[in-house]
CHARMM internal coordinates of N, CA and C (Angstrom, degrees):
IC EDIT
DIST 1 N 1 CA 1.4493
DIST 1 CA 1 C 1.5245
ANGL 1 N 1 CA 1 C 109.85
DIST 1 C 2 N 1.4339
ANGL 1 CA 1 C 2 N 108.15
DIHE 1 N 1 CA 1 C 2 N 131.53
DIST 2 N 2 CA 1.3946
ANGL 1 C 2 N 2 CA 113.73
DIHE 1 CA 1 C 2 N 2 CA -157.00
DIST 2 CA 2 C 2.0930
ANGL 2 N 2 CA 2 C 84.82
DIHE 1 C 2 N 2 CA 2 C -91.63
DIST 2 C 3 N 1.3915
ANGL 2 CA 2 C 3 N 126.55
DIHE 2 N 2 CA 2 C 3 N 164.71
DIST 3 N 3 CA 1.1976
ANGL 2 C 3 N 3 CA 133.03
DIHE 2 CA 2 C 3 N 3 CA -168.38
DIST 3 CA 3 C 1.6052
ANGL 3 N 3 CA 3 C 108.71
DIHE 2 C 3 N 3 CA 3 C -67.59
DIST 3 C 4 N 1.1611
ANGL 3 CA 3 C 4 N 107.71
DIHE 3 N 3 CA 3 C 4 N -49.28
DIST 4 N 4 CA 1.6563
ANGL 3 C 4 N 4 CA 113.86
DIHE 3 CA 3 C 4 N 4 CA 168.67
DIST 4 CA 4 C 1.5016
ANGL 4 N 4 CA 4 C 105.42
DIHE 3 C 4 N 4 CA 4 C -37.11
DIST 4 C 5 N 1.3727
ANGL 4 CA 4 C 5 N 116.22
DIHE 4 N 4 CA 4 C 5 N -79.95
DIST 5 N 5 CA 1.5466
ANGL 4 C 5 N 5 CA 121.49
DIHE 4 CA 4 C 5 N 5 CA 171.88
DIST 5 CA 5 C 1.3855
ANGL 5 N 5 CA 5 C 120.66
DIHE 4 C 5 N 5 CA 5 C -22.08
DIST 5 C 6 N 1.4821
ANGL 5 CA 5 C 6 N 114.25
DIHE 5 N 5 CA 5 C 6 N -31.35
DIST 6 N 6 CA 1.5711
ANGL 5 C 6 N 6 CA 122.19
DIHE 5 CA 5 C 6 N 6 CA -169.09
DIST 6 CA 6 C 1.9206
ANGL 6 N 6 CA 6 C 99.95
DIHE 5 C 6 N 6 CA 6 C -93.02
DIST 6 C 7 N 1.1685
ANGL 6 CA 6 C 7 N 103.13
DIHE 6 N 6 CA 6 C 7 N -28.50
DIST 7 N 7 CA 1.3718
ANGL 6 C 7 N 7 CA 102.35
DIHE 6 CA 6 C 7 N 7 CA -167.70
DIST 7 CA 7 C 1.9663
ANGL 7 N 7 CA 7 C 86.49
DIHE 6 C 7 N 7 CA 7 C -87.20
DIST 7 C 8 N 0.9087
ANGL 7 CA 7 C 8 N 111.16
DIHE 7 N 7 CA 7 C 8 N -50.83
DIST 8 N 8 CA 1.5094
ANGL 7 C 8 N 8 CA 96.20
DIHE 7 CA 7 C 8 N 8 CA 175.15
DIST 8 CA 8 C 1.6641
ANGL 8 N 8 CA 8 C 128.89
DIHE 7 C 8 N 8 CA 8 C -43.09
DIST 8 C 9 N 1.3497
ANGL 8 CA 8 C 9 N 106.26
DIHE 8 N 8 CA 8 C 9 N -56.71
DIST 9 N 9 CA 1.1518
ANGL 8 C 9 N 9 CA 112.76
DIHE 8 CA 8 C 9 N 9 CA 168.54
DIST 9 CA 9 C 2.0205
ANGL 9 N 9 CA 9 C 132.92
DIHE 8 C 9 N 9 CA 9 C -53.48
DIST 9 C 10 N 1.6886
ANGL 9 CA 9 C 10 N 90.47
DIHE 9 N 9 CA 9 C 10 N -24.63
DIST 10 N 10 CA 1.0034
ANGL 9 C 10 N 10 CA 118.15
DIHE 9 CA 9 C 10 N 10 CA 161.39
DIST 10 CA 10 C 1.9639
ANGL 10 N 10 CA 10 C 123.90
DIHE 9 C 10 N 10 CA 10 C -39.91
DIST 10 C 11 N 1.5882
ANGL 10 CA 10 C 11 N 81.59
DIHE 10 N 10 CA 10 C 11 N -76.05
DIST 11 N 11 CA 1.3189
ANGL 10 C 11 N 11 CA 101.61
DIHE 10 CA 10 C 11 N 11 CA -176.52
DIST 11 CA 11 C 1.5587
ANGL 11 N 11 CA 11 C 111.63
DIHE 10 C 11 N 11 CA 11 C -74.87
DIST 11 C 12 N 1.6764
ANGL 11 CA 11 C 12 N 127.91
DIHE 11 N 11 CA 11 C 12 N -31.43
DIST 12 N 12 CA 1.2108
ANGL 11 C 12 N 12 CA 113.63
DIHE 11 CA 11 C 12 N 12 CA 168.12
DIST 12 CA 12 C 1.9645
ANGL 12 N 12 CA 12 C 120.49
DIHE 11 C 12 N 12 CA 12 C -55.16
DIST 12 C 13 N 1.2189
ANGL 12 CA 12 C 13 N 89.67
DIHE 12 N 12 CA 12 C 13 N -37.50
DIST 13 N 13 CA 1.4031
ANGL 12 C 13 N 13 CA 94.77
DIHE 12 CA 12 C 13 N 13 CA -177.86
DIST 13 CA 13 C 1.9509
ANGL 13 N 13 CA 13 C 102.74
DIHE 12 C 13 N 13 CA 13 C -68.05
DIST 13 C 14 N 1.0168
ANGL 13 CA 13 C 14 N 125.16
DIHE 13 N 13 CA 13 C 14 N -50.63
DIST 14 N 14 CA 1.0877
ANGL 13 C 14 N 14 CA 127.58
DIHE 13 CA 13 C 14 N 14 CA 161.04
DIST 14 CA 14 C 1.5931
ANGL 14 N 14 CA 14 C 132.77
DIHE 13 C 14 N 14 CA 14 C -30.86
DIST 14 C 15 N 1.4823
ANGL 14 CA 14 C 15 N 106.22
DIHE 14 N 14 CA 14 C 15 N -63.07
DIST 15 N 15 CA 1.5274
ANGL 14 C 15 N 15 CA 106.51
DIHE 14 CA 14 C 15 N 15 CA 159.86
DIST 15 CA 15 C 1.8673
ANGL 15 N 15 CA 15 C 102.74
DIHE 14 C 15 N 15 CA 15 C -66.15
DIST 15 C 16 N 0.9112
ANGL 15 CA 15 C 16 N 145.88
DIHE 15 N 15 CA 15 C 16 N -15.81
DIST 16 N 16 CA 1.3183
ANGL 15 C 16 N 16 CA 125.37
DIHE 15 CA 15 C 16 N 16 CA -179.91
DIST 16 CA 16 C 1.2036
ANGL 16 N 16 CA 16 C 124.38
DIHE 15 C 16 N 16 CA 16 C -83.04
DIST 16 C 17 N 1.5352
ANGL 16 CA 16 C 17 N 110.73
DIHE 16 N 16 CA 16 C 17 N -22.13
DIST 17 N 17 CA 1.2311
ANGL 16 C 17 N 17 CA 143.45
DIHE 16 CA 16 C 17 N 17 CA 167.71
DIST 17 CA 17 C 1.8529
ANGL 17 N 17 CA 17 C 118.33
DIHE 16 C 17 N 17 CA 17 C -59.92
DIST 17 C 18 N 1.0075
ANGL 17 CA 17 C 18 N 105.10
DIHE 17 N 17 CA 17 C 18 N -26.93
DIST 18 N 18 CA 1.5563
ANGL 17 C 18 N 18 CA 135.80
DIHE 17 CA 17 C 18 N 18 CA -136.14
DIST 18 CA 18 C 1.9292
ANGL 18 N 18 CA 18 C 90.42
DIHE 17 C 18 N 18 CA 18 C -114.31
DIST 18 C 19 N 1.8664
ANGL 18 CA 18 C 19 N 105.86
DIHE 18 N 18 CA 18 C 19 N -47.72
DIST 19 N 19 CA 1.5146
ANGL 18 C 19 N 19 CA 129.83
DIHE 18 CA 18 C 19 N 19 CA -174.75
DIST 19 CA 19 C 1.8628
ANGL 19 N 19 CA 19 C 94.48
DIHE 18 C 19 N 19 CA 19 C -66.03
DIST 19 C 20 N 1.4082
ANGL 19 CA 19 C 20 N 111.28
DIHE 19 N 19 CA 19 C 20 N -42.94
DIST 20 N 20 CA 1.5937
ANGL 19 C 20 N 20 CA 123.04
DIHE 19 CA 19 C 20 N 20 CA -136.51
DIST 20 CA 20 C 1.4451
ANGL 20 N 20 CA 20 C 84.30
DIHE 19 C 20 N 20 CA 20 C -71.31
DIST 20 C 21 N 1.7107
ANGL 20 CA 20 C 21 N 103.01
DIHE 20 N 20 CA 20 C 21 N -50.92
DIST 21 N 21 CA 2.3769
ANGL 20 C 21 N 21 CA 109.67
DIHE 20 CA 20 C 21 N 21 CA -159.70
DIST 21 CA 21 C 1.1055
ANGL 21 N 21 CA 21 C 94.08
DIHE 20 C 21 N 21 CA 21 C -68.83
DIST 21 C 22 N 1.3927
ANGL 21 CA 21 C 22 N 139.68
DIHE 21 N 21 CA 21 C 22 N -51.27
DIST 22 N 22 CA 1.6302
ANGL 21 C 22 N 22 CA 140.34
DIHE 21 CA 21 C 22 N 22 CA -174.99
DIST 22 CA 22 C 1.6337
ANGL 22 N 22 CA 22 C 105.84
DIHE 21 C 22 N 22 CA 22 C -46.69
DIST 22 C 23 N 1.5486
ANGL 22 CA 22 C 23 N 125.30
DIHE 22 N 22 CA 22 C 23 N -29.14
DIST 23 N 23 CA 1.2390
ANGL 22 C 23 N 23 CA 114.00
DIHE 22 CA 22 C 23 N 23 CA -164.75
DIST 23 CA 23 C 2.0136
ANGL 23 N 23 CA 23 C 102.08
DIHE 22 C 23 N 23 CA 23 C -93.79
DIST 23 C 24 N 1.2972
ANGL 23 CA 23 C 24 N 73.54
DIHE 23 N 23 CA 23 C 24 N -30.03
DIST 24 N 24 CA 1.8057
ANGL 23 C 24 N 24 CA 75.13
DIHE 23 CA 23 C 24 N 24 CA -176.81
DIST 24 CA 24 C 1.4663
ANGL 24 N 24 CA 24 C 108.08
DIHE 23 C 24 N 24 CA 24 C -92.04
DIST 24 C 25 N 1.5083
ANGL 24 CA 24 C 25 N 134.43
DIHE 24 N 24 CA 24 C 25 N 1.05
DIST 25 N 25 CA 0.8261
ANGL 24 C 25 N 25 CA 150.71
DIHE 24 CA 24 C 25 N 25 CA 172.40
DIST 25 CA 25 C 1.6952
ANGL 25 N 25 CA 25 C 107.52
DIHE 24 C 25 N 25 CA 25 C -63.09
DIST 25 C 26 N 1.6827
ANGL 25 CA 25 C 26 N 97.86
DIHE 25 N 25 CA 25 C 26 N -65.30
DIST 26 N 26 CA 1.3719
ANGL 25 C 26 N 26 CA 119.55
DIHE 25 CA 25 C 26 N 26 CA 148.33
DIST 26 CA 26 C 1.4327
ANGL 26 N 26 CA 26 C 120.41
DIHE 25 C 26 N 26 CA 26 C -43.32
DIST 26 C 27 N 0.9793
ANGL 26 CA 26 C 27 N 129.62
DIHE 26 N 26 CA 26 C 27 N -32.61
DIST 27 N 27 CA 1.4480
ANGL 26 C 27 N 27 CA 130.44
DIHE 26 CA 26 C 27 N 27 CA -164.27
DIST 27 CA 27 C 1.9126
ANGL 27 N 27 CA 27 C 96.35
DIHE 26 C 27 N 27 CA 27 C -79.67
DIST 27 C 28 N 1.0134
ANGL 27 CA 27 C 28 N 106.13
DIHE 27 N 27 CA 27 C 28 N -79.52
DIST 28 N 28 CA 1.2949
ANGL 27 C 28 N 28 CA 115.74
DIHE 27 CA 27 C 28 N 28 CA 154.60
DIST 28 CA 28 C 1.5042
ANGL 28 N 28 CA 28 C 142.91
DIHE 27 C 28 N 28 CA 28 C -11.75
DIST 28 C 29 N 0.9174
ANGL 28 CA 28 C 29 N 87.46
DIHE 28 N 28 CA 28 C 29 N -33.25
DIST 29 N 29 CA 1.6889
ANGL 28 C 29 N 29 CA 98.48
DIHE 28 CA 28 C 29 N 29 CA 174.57
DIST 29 CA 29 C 1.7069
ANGL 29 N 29 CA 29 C 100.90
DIHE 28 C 29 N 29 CA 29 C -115.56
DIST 29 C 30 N 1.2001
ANGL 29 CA 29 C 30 N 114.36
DIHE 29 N 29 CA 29 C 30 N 4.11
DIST 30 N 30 CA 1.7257
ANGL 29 C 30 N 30 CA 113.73
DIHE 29 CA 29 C 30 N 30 CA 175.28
DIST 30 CA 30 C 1.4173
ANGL 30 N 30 CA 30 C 94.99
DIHE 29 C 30 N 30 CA 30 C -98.74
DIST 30 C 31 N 1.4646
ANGL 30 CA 30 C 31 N 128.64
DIHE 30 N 30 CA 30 C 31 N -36.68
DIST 31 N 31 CA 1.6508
ANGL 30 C 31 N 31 CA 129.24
DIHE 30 CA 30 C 31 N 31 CA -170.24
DIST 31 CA 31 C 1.5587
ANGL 31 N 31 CA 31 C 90.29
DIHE 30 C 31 N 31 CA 31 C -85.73
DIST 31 C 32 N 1.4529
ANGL 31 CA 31 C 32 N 129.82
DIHE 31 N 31 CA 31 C 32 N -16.05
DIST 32 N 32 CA 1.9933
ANGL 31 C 32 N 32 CA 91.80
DIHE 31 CA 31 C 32 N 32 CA -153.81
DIST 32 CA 32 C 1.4944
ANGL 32 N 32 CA 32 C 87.14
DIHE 31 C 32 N 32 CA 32 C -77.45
DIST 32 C 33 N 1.6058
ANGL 32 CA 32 C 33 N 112.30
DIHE 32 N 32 CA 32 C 33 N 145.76
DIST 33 N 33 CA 1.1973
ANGL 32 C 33 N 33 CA 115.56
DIHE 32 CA 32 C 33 N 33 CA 166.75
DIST 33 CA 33 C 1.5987
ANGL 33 N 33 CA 33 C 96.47
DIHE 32 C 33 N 33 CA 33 C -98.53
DIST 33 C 34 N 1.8243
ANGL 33 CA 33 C 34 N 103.12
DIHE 33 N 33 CA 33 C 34 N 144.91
DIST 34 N 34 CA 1.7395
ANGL 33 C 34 N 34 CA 103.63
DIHE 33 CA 33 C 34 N 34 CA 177.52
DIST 34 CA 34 C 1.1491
ANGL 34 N 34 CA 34 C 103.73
DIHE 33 C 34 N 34 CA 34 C -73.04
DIST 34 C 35 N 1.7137
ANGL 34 CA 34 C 35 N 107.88
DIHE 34 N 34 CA 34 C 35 N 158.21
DIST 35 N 35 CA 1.3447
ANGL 34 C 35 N 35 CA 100.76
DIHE 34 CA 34 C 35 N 35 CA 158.99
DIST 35 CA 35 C 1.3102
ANGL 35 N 35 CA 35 C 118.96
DIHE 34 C 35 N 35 CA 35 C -113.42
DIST 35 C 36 N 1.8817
ANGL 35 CA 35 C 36 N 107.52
DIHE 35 N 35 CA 35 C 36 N 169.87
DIST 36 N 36 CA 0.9386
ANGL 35 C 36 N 36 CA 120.01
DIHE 35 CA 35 C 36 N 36 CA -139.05
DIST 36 CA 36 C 1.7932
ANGL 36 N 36 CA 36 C 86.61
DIHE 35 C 36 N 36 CA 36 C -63.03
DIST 36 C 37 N 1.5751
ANGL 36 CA 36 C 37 N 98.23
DIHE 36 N 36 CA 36 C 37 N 177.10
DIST 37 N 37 CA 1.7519
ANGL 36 C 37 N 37 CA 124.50
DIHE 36 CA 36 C 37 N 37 CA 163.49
DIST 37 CA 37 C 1.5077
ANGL 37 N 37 CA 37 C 111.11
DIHE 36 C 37 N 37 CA 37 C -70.63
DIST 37 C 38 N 0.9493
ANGL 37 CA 37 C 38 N 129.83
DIHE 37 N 37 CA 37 C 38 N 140.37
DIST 38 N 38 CA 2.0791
ANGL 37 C 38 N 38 CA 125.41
DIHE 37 CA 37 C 38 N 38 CA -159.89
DIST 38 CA 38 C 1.5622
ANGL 38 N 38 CA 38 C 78.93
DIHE 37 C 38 N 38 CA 38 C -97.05
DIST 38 C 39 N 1.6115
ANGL 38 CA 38 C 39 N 113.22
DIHE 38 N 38 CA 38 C 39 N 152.14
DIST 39 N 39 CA 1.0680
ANGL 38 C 39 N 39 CA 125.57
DIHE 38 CA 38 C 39 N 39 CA 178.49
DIST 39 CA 39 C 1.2929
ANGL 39 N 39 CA 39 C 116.79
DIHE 38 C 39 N 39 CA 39 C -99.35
DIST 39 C 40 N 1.7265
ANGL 39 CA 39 C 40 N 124.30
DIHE 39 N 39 CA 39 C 40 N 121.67
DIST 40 N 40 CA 1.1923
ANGL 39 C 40 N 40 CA 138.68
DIHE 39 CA 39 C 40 N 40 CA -143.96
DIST 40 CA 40 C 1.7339
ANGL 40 N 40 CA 40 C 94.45
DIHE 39 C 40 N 40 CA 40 C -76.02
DIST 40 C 41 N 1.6764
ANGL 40 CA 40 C 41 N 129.29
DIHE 40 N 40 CA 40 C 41 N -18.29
DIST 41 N 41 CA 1.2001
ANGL 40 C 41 N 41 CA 127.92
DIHE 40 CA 40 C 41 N 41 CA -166.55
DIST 41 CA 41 C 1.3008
ANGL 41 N 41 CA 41 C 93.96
DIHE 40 C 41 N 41 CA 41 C -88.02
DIST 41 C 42 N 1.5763
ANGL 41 CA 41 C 42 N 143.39
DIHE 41 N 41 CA 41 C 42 N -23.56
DIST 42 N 42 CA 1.0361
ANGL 41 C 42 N 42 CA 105.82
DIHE 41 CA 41 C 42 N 42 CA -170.41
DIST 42 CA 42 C 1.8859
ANGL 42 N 42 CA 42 C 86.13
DIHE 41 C 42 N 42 CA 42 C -120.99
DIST 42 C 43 N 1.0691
ANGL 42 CA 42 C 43 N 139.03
DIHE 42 N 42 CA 42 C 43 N 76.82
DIST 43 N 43 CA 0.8743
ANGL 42 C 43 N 43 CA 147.54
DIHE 42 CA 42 C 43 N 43 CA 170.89
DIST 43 CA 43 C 1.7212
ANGL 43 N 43 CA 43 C 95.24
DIHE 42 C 43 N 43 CA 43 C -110.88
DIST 43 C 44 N 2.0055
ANGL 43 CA 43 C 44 N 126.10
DIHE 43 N 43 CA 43 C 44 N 147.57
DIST 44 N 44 CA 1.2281
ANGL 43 C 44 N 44 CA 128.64
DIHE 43 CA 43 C 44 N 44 CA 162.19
DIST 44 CA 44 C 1.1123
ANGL 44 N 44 CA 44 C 106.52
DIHE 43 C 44 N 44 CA 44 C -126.10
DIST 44 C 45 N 1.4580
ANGL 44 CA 44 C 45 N 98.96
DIHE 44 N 44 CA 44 C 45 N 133.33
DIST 45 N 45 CA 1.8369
ANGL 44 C 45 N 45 CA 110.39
DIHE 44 CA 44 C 45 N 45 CA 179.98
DIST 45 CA 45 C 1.4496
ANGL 45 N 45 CA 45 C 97.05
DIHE 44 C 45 N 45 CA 45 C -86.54
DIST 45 C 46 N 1.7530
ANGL 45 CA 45 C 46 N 114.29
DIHE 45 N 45 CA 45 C 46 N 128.88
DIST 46 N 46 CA 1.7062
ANGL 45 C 46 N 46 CA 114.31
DIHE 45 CA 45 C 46 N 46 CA -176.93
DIST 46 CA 46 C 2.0205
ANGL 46 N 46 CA 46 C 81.71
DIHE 45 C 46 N 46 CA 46 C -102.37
DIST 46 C 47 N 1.3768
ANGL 46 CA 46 C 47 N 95.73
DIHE 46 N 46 CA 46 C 47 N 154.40
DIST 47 N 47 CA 1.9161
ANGL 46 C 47 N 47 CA 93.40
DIHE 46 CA 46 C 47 N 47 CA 173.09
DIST 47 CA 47 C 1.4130
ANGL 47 N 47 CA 47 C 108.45
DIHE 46 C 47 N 47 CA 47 C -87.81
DIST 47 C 48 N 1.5279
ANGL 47 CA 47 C 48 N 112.45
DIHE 47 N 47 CA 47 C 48 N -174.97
DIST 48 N 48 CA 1.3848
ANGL 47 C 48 N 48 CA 109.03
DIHE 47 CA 47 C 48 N 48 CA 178.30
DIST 48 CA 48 C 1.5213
ANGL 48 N 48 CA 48 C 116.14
DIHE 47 C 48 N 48 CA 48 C -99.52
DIST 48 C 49 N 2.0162
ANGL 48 CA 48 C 49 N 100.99
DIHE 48 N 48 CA 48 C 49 N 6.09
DIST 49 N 49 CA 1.7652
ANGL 48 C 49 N 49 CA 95.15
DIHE 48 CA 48 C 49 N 49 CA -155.21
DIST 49 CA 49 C 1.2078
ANGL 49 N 49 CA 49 C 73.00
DIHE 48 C 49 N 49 CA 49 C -86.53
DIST 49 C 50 N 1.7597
ANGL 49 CA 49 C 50 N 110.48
DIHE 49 N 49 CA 49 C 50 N 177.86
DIST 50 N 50 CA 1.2109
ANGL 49 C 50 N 50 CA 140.84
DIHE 49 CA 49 C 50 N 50 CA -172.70
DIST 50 CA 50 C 1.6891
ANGL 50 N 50 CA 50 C 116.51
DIHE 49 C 50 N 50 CA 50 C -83.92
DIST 50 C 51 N 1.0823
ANGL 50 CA 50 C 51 N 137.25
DIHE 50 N 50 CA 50 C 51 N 138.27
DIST 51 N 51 CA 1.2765
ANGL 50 C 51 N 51 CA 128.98
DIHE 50 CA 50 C 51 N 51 CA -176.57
DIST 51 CA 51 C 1.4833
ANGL 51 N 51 CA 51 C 108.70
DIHE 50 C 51 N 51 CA 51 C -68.25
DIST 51 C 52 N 1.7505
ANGL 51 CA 51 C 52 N 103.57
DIHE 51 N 51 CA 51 C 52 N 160.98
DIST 52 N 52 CA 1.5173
ANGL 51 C 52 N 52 CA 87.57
DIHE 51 CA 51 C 52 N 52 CA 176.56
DIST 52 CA 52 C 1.4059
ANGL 52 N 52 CA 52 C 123.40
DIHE 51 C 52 N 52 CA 52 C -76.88
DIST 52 C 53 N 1.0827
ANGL 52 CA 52 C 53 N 106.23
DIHE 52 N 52 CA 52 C 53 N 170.49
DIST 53 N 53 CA 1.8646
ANGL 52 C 53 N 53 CA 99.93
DIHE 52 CA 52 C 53 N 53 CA 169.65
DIST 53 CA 53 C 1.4836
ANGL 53 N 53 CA 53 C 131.27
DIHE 52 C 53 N 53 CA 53 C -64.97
DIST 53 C 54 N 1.4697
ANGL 53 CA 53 C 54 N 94.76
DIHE 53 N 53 CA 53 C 54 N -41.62
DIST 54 N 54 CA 1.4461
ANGL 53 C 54 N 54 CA 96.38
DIHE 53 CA 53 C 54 N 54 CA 173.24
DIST 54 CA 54 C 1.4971
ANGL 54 N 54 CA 54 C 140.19
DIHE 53 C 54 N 54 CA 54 C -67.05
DIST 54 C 55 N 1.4826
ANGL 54 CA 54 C 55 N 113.42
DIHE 54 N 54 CA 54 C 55 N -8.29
DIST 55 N 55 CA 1.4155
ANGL 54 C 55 N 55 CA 142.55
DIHE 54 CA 54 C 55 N 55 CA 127.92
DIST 55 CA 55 C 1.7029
ANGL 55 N 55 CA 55 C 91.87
DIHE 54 C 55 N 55 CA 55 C -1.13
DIST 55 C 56 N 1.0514
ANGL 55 CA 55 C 56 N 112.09
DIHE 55 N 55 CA 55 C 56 N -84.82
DIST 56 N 56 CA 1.9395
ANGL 55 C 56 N 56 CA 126.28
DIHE 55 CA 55 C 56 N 56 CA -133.23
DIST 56 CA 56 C 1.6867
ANGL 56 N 56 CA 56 C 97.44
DIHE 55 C 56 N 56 CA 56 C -111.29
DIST 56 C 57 N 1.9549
ANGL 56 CA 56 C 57 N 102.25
DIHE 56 N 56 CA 56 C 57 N 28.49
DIST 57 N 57 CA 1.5192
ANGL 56 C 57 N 57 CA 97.39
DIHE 56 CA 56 C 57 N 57 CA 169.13
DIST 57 CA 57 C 1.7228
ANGL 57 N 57 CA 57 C 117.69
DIHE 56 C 57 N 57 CA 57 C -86.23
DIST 57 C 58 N 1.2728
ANGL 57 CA 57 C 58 N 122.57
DIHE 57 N 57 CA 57 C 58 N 157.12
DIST 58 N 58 CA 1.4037
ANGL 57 C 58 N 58 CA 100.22
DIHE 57 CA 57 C 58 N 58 CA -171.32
DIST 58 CA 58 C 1.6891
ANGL 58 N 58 CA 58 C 125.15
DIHE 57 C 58 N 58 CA 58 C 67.22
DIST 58 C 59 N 1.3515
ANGL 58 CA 58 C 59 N 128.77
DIHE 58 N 58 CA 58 C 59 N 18.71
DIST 59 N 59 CA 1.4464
ANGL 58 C 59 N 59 CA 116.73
DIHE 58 CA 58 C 59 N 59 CA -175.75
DIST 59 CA 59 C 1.3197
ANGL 59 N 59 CA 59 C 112.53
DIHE 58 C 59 N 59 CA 59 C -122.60
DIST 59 C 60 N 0.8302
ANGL 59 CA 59 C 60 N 145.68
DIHE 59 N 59 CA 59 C 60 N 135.64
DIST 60 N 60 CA 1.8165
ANGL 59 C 60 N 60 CA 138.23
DIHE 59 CA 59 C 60 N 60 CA 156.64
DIST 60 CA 60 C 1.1983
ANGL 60 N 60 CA 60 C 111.04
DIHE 59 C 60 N 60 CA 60 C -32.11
DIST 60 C 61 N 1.3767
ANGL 60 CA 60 C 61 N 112.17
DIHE 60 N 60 CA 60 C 61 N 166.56
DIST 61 N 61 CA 1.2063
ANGL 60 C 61 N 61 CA 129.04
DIHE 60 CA 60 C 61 N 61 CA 172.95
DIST 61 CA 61 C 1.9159
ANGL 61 N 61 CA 61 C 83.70
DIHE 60 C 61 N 61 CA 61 C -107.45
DIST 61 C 62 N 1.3119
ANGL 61 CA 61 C 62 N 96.70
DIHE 61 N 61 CA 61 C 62 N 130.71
DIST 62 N 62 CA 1.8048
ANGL 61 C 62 N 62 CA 92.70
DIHE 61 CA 61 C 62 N 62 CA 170.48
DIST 62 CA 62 C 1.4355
ANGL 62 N 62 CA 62 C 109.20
DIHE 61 C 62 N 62 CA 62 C -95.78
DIST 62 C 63 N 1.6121
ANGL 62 CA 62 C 63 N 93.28
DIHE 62 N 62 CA 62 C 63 N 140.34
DIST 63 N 63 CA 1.3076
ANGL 62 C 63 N 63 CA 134.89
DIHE 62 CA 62 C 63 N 63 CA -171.81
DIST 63 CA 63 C 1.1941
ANGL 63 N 63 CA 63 C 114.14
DIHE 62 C 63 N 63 CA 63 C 61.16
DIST 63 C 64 N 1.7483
ANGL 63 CA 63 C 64 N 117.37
DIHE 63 N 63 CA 63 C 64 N 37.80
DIST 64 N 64 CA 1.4218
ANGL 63 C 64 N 64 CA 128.62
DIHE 63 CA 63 C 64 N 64 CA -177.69
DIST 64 CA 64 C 1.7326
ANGL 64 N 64 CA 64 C 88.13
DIHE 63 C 64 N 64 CA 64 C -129.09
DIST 64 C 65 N 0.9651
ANGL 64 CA 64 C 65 N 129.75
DIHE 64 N 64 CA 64 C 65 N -4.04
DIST 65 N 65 CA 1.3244
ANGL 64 C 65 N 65 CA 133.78
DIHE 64 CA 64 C 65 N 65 CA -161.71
DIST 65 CA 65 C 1.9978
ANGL 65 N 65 CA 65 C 114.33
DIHE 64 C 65 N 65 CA 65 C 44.68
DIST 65 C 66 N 1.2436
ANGL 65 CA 65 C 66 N 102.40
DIHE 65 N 65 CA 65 C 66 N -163.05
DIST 66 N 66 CA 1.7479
ANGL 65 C 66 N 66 CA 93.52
DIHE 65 CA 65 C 66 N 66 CA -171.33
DIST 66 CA 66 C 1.8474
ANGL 66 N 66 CA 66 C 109.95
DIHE 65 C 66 N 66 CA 66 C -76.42
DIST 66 C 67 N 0.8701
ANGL 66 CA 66 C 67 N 111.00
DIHE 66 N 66 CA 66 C 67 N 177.18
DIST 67 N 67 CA 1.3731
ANGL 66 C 67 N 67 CA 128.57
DIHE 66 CA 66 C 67 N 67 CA -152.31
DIST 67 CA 67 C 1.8460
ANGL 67 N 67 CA 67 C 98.43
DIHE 66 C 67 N 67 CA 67 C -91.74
DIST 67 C 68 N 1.3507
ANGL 67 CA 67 C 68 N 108.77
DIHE 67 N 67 CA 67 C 68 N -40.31
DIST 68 N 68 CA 1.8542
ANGL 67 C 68 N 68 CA 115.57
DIHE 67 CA 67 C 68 N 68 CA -175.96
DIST 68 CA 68 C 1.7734
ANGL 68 N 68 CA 68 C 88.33
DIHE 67 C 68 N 68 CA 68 C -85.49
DIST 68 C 69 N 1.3476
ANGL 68 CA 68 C 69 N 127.42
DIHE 68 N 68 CA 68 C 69 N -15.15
DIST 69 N 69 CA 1.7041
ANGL 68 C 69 N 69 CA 90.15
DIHE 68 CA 68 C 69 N 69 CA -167.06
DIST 69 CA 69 C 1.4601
ANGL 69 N 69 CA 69 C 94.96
DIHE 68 C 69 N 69 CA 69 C -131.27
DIST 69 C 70 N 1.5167
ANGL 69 CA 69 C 70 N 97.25
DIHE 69 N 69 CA 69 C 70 N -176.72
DIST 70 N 70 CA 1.5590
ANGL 69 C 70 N 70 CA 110.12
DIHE 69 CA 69 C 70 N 70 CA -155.20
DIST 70 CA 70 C 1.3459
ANGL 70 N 70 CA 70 C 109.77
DIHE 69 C 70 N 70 CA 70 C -123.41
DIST 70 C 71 N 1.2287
ANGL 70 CA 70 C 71 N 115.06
DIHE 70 N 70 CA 70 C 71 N 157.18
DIST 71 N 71 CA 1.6860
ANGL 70 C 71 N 71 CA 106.37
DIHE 70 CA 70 C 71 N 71 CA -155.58
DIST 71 CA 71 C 1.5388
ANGL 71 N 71 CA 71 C 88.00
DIHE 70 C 71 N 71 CA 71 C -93.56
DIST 71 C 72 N 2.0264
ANGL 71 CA 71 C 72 N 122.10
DIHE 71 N 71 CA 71 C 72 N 160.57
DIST 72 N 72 CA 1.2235
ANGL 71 C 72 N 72 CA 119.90
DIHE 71 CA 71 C 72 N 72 CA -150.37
DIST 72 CA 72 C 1.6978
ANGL 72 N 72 CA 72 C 90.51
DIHE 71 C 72 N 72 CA 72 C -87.73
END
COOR INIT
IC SEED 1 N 1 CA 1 C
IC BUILD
């Protein structure tokens, strides 16, 4: 096979390559089913103020273990 031949074969395979993603490209966007709209009733508004502190009295830090003891 002379180099031309190789660059041909090249590029056919290339545009076919090129034919194949466009179809499943298509394919793809024929299967995605949308999804649904989120339902505004069960939606929870979190606020922006800060929690209190006393929340997080007494707790570990996780995977720091507790705060008085020392890892073995």
């Amino acid at each position: 096979m002379s180099l031309q031949d190789d660059l041909s074969a090249v590029r056919r395979n290339l545009d076919e390559l090129t034919r194949k993603v466009e179809q499943l490209e298509q394919q793809a966007k024929r299967q995605k089913p949308t999804p649904p709209a989120p339902d505004p009733s069960r939606m929870v508004t979190i606020p922006d103020t800060p929690y209190d502190n006393a929340l997080w009295t007494d707790t570990d830090d996780e995977g720091l273990g507790a705060r008085d003891r020392h890892a073995p």
